[in-house]
KELUM-44657 format. One record per residue (C-alpha): residue number from 0; residue in one letter; x, z, y. Coordinates in steps of 0.05 Angstrom, whole numbers, plus 5000, padded with zeros to 4 digits. Layout:
<r fivo="NUM" gudo="A" east="X" up="Z" north="Y"/>
...
***
This chain:
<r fivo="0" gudo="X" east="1497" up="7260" north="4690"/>
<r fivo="1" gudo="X" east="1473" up="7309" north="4641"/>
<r fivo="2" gudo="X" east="1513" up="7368" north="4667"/>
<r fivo="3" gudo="X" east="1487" up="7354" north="4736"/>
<r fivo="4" gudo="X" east="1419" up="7362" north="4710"/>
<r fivo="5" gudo="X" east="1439" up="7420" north="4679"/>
<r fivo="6" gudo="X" east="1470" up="7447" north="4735"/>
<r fivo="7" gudo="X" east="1397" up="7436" north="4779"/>
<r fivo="8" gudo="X" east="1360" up="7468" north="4725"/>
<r fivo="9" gudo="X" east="1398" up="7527" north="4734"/>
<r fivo="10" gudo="X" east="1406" up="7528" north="4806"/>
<r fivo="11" gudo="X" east="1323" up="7518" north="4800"/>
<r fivo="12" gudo="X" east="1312" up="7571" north="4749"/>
<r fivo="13" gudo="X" east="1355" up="7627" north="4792"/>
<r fivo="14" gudo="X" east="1326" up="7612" north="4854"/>
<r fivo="15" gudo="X" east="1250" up="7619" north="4831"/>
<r fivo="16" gudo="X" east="1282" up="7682" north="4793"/>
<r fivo="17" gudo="X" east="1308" up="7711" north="4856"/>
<r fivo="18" gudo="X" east="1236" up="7694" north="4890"/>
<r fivo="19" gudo="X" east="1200" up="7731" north="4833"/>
<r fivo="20" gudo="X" east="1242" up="7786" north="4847"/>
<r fivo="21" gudo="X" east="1235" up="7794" north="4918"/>
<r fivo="22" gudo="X" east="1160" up="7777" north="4897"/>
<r fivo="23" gudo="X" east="1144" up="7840" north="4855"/>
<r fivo="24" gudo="X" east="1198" up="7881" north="4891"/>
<r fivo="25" gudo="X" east="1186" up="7889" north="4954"/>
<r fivo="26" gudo="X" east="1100" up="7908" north="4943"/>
<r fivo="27" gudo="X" east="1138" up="7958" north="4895"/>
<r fivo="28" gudo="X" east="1178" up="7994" north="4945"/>
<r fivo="29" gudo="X" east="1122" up="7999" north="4990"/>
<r fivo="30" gudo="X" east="1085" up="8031" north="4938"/>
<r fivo="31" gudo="X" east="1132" up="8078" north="4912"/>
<r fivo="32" gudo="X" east="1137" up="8100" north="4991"/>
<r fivo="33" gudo="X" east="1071" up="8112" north="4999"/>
<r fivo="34" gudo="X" east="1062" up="8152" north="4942"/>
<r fivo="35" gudo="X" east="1120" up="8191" north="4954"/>
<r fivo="36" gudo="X" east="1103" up="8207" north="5023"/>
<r fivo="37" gudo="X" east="1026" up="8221" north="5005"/>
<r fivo="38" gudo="X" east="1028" up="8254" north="4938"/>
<r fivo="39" gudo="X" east="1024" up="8323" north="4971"/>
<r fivo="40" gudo="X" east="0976" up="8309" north="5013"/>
<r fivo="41" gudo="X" east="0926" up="8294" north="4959"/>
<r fivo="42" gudo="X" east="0880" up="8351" north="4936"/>
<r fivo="43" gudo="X" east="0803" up="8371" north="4929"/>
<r fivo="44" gudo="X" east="0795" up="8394" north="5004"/>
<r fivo="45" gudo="X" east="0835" up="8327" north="5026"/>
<r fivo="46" gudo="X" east="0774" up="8286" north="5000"/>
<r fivo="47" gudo="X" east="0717" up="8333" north="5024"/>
<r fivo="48" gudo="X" east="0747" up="8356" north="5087"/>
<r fivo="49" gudo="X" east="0728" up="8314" north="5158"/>
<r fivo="50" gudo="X" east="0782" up="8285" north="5196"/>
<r fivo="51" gudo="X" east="0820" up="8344" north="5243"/>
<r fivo="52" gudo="X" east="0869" up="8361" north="5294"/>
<r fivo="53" gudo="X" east="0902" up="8406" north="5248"/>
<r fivo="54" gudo="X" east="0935" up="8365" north="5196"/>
<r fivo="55" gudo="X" east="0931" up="8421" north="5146"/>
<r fivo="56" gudo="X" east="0854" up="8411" north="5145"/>
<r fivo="57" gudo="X" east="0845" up="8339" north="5157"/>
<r fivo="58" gudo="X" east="0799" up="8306" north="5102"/>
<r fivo="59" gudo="X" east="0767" up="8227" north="5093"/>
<r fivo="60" gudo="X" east="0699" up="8246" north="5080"/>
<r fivo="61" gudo="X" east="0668" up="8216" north="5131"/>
<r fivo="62" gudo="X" east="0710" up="8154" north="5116"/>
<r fivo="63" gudo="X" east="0707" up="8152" north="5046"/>
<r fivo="64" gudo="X" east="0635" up="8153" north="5044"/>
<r fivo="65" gudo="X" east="0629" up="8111" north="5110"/>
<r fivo="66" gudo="X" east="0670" up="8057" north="5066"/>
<r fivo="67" gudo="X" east="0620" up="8066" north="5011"/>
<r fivo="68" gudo="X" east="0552" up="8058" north="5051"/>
<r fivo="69" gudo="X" east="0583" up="7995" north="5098"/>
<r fivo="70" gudo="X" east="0610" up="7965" north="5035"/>
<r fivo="71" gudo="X" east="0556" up="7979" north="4984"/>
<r fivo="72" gudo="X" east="0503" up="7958" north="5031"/>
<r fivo="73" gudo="X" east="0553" up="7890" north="5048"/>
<r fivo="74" gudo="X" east="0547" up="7879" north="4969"/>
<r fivo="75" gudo="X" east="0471" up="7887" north="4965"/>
<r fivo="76" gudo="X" east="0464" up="7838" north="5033"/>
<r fivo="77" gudo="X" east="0516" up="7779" north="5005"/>
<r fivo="78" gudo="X" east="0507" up="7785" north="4938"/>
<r fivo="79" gudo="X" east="0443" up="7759" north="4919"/>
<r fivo="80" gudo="X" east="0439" up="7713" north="4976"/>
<r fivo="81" gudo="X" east="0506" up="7678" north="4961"/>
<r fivo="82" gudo="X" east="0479" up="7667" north="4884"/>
<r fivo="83" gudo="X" east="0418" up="7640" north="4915"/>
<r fivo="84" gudo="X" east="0444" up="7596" north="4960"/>
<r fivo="85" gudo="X" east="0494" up="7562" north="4902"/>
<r fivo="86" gudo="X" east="0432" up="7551" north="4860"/>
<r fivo="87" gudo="X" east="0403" up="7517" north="4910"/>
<r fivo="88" gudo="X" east="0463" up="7476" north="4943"/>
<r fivo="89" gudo="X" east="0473" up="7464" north="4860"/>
<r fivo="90" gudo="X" east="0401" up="7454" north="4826"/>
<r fivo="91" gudo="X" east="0355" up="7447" north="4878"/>
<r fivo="92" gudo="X" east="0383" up="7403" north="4937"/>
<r fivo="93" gudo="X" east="0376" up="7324" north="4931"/>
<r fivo="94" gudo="X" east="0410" up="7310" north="4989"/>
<r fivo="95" gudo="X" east="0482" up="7297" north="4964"/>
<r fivo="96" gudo="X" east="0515" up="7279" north="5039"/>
<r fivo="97" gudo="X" east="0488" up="7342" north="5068"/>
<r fivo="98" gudo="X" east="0504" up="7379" north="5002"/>
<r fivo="99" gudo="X" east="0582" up="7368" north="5021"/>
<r fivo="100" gudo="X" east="0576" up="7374" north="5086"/>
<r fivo="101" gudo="X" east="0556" up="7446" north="5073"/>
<r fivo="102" gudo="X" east="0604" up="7457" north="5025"/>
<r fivo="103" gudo="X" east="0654" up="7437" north="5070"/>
<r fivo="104" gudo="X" east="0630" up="7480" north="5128"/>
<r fivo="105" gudo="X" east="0621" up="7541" north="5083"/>
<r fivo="106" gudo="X" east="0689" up="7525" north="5050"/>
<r fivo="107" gudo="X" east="0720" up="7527" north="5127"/>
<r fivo="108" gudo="X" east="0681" up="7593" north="5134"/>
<r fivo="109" gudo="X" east="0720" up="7633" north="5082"/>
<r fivo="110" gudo="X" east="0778" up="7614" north="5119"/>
<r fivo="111" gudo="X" east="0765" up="7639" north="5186"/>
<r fivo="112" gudo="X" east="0797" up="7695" north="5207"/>
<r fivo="113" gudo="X" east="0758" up="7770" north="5205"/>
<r fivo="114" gudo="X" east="0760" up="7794" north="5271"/>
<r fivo="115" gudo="X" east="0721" up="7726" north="5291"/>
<r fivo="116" gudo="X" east="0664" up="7756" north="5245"/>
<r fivo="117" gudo="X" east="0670" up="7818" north="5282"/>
<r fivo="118" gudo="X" east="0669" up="7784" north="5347"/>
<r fivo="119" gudo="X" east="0596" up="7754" north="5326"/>
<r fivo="120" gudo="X" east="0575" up="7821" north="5295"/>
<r fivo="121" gudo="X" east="0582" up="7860" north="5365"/>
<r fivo="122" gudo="X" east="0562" up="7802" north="5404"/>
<r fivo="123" gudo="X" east="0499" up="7788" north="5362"/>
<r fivo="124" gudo="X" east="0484" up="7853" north="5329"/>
<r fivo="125" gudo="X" east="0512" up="7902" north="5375"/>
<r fivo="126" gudo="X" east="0489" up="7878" north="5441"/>
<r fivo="127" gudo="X" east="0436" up="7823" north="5425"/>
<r fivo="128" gudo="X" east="0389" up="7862" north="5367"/>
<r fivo="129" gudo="X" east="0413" up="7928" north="5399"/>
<r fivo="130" gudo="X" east="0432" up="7962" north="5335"/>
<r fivo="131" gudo="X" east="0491" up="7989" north="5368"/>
<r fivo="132" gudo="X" east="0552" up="8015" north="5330"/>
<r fivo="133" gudo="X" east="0515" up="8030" north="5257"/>
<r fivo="134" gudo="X" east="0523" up="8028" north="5191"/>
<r fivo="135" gudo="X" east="0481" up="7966" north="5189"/>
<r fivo="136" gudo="X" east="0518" up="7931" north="5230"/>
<r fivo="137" gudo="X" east="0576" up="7948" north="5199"/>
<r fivo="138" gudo="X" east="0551" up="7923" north="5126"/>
<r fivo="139" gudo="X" east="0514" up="7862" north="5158"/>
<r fivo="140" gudo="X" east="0592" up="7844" north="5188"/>
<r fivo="141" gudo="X" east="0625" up="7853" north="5133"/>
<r fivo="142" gudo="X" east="0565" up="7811" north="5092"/>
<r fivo="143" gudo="X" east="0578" up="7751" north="5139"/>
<r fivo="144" gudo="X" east="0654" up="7753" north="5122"/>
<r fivo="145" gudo="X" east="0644" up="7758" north="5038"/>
<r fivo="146" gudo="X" east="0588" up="7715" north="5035"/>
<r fivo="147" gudo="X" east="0627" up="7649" north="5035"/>
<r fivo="148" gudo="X" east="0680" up="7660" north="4984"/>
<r fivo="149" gudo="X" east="0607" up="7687" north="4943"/>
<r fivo="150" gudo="X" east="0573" up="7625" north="4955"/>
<r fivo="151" gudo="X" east="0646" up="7581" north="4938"/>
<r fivo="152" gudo="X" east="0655" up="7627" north="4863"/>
<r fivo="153" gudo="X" east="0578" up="7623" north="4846"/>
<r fivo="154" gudo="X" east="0580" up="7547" north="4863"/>
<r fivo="155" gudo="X" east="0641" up="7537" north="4825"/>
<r fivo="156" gudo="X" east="0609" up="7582" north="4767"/>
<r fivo="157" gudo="X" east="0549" up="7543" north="4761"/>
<r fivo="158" gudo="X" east="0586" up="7473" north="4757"/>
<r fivo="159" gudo="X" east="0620" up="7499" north="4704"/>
<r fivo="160" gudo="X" east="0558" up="7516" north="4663"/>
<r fivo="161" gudo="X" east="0565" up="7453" north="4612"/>
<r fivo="162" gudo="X" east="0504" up="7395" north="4620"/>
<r fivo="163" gudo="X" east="0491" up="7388" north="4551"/>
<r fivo="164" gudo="X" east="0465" up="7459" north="4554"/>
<r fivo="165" gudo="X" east="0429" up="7442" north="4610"/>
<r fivo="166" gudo="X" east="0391" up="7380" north="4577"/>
<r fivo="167" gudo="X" east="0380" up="7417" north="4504"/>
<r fivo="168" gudo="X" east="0341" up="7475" north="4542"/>
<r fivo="169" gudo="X" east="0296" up="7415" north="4581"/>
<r fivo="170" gudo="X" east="0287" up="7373" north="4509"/>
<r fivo="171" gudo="X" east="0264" up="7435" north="4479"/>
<r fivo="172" gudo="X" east="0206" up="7438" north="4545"/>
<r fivo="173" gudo="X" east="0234" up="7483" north="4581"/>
<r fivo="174" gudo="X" east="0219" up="7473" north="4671"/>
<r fivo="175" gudo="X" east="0267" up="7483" north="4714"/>
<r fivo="176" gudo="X" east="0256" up="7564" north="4729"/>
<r fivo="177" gudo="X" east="0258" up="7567" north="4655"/>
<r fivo="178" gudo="X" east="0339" up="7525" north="4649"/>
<r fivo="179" gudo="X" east="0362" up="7569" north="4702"/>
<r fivo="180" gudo="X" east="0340" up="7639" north="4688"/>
<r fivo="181" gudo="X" east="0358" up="7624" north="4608"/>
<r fivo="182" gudo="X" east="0413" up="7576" north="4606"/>
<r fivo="183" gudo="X" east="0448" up="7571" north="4685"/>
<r fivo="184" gudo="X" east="0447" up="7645" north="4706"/>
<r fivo="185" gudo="X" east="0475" up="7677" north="4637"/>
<r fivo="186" gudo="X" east="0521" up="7631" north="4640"/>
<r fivo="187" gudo="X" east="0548" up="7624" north="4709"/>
<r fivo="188" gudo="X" east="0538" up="7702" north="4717"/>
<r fivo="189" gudo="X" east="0613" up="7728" north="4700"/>
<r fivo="190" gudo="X" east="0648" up="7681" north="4743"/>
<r fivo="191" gudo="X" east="0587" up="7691" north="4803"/>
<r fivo="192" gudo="X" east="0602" up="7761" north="4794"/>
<r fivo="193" gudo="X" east="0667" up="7770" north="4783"/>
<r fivo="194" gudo="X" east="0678" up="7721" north="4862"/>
<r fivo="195" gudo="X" east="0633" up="7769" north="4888"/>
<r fivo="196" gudo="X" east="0673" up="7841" north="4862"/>
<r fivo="197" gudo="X" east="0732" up="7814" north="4888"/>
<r fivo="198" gudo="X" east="0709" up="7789" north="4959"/>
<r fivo="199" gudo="X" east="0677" up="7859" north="4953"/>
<r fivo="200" gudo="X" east="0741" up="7896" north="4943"/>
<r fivo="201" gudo="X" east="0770" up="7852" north="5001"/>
<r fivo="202" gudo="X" east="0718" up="7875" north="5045"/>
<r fivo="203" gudo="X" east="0733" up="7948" north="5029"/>
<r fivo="204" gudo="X" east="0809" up="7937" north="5064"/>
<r fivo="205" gudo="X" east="0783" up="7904" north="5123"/>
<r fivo="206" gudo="X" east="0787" up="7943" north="5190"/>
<r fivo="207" gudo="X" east="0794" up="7884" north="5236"/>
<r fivo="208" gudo="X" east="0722" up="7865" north="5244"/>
<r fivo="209" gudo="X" east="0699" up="7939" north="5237"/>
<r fivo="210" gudo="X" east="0744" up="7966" north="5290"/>
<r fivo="211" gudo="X" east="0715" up="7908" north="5340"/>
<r fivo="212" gudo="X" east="0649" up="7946" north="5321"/>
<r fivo="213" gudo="X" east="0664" up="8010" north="5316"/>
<r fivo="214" gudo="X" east="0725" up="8026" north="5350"/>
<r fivo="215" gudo="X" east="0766" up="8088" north="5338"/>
<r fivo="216" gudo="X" east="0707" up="8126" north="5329"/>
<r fivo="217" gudo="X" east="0728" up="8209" north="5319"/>
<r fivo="218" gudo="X" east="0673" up="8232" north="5273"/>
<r fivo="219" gudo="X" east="0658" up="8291" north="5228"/>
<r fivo="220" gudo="X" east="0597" up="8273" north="5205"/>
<r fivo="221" gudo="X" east="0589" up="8236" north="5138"/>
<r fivo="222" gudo="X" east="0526" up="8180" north="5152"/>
<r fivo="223" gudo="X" east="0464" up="8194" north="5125"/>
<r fivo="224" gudo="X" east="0427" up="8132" north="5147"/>
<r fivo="225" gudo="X" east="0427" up="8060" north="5170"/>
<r fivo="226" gudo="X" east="0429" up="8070" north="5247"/>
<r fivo="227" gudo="X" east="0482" up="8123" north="5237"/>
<r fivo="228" gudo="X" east="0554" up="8116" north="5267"/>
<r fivo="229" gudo="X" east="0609" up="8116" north="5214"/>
<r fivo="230" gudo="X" east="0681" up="8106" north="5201"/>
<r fivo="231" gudo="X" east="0726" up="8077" north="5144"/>
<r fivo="232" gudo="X" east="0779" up="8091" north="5102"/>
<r fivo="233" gudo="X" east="0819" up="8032" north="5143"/>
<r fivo="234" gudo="X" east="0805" up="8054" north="5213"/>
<r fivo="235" gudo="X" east="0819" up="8126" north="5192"/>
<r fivo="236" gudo="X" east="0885" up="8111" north="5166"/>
<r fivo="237" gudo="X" east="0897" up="8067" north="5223"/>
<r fivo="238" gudo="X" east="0873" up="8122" north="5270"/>
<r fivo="239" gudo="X" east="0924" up="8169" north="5229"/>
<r fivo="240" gudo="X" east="0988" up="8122" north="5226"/>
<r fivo="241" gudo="X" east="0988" up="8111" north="5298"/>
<r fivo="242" gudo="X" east="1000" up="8187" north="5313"/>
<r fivo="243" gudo="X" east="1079" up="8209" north="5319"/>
<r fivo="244" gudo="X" east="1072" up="8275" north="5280"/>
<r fivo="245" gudo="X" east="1101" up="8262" north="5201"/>
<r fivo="246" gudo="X" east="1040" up="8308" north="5176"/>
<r fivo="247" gudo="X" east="0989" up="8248" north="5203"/>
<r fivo="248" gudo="X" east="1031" up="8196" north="5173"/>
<r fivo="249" gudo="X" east="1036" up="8239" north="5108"/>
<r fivo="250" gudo="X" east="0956" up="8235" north="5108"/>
<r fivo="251" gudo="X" east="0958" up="8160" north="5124"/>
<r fivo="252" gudo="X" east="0997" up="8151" north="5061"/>
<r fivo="253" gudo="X" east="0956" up="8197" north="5024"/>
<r fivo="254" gudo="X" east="0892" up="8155" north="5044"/>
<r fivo="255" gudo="X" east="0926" up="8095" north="5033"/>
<r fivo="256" gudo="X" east="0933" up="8124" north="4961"/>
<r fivo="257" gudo="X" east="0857" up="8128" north="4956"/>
<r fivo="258" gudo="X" east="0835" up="8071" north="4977"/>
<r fivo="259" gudo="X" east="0879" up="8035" north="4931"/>
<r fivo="260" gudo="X" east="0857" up="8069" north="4865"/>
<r fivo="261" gudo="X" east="0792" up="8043" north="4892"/>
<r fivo="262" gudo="X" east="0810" up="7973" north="4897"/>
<r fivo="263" gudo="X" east="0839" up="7977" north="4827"/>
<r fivo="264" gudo="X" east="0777" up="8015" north="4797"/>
<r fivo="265" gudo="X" east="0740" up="7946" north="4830"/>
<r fivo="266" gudo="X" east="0784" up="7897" north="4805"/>
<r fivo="267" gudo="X" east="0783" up="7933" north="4735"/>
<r fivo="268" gudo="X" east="0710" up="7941" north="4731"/>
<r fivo="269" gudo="X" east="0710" up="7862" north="4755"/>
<r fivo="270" gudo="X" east="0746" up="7843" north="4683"/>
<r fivo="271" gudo="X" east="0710" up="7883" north="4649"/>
<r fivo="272" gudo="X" east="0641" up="7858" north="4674"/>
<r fivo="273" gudo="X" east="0662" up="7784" north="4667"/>
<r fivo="274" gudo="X" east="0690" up="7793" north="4591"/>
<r fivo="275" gudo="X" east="0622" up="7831" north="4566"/>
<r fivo="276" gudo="X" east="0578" up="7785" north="4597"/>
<r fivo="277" gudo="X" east="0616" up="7727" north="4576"/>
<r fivo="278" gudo="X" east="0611" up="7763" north="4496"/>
<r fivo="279" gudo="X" east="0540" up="7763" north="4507"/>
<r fivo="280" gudo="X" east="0534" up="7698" north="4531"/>
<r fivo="281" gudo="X" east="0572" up="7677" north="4465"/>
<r fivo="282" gudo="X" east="0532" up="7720" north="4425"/>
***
């Protein structure tokens, strides 16, 4: 009986081996791909030129920085209001049924699938408040689609902010504005944060709800405000991998290469915020 057991441990152990090594290489083999097909394609000119016919010259510019106003206006739009709305869903709300309810709903919302949001986005802010195919509408899109898994990792963050905490800052007279902007908030902060860098960083690879927007827009023009038209670094390398020549597919790698040094410079800078705030919070 004991060498059968044996036998099934092993079996176990190799087969979870063999799925940790498909696991890791596989994502591996893309990567080494796309770096070897994009490597050469990276320079100075590559990340200040616009997008052209003539592969030679074709730059993300307008992507790259169409990626940072969409996004980085997404961030200011979800992030404040998601950490608002767990503070009140978590401190302020009495009504326990409804309270779940909600969480359930918004729960369901982080779940649906993106190109629903941007569905809504050019039904509602397209068409219905005319702002058309902007910037704005981009970032309030891609704000709709973060802002329940926010609202989820700032409710979670706050729950996990111990009571006792709580009680000692209301024994020592402190209100309630007083408990949360001392004792919740500096607590719950890293992990608030930290949900809301990487829902960030997933917004900054999405192209399905921005191409229902946008479209394949062809632009040379970096935006300069809200009501501007813009492109990504998704759509652009979309735009580029769906062309036969090798040189466009070169540049699609070579984007590709960009925009994930960008989603590791996020994810980095999302450890690092949540281990010095949670060092102060010690402190």
């Amino acid at each position: 009986m004991s060498r059968v057991f044996l036998m099934l441990d092993k079996i176990i152990h190799y087969i979870l081996l063999f799925g940790i090594s498909i696991g890791v290489l596989m994502p591996s083999l893309l990567l080494v791909t796309v770096v070897t097909d994009g490597w050469g394609r990276l320079s100075l000119g590559f990340l200040t030129n616009p997008p052209s016919a003539n592969p030679d010259k074709a730059g993300i510019a307008p992507a790259f920085w169409g990626s940072v106003w969409v996004v980085g206006l997404a961030t200011l739009i979800s992030l404040p209001l998601g950490i608002a709305t767990a503070l009140y869903l978590t401190e302020f709300s009495r009504h326990e049924r409804l309270n779940k309810i909600i969480y359930f709903n918004i729960t369901n919302l982080a779940g649906v699938p993106s190109v629903v949001y941007g569905l809504v986005g050019l039904s509602f802010l397209t068409y219905t408040l005319g702002l058309g195919r902007s910037v704005i509408a981009g970032a309030i899109t891609l704000a709709f689609l973060i802002l329940p898994v926010i609202i989820v990792a700032s409710i979670e963050a706050i729950k996990a902010v111990p009571e006792l905490h709580k009680l000692g800052a209301y024994a020592l007279g402190a209100n309630k504005l007083q408990v949360i902007a001392r004792v919740i908030l500096p607590q719950s902060l890293p992990g608030a944060l930290t949900g809301g860098i990487l829902a960030v960083s997933r917004a900054l690879g999405e192209a399905a709800p921005l191409l229902v927007i946008s479209g394949l827009l062809f632009t040379r023009k970096t935006p300069a405000g809200l009501l501007d038209q813009f492109t990504v670094l998704p759509l652009q390398i979309f735009n580029w991998v769906s062309r036969p020549q090798t040189a466009f597919r070169e540049l699609s790698a070579a984007a590709i290469i960009v925009l994930l040094i960008l989603l590791l410079l996020m994810n980095m800078s999302a450890v690092i915020l949540r281990n010095r705030l949670q060092r102060r919070v010690v402190e």
